[in-house]
N, C-alpha and C positions, 0 to 999 in steps of 0.2 A: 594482491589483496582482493580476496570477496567482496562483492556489492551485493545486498540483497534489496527486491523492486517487487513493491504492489503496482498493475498497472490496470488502468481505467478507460470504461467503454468511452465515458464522459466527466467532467468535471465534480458534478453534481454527487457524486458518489465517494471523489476523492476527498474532497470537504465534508462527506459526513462523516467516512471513517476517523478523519483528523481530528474532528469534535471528540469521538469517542476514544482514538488517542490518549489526547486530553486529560480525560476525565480519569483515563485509568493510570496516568503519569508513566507512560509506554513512550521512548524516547522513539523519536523519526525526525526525517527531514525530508520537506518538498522537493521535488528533484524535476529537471524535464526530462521525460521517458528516453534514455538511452536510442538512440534509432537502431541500436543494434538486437533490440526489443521490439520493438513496436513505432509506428508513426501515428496513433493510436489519438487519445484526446492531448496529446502531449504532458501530462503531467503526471508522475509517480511518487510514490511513498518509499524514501528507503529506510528498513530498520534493520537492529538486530535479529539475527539468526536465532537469538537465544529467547525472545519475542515471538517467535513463528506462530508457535502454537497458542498462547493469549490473543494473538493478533486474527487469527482463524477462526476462534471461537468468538473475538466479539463480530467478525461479520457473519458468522452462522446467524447467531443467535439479533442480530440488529436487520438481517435480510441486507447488505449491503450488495451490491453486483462488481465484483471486482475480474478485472481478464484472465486474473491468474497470480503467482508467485513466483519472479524469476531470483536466480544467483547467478550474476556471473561475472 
């Protein structure tokens, strides 16, 4: 089974995407960042695959800094 992972320079970042989550009723879960990802701010987003691209465009478009998008 796929896991897909937003992962974070810092907290502060992960909590804002989660706000905007939220608001757009985009299903995720807090996760601690895999280490096999990153040992990183320790805390990740995982959603649906099917999510990718709504989830890209709100942090385009909101300037959020995210590390990147993992599957694995």
């Amino acid at each position: 089974m796929q896991r897909n992972y937003i992962l974070f320079n810092n907290h502060t970042n992960g909590l804002k995407l989660e706000s905007f989550l939220k608001k757009n009723n985009i299903k995720y879960t807090i996760s601690p960042t895999p280490r096999k990802l990153s040992t990183s701010c320790g805390i990740s987003i995982m959603y649906k695959k099917e999510d990718e691209q709504k989830i890209k465009k709100i942090v385009k478009e909101n300037d959020i800094e995210v590390k990147g998008f993992y599957t694995i």
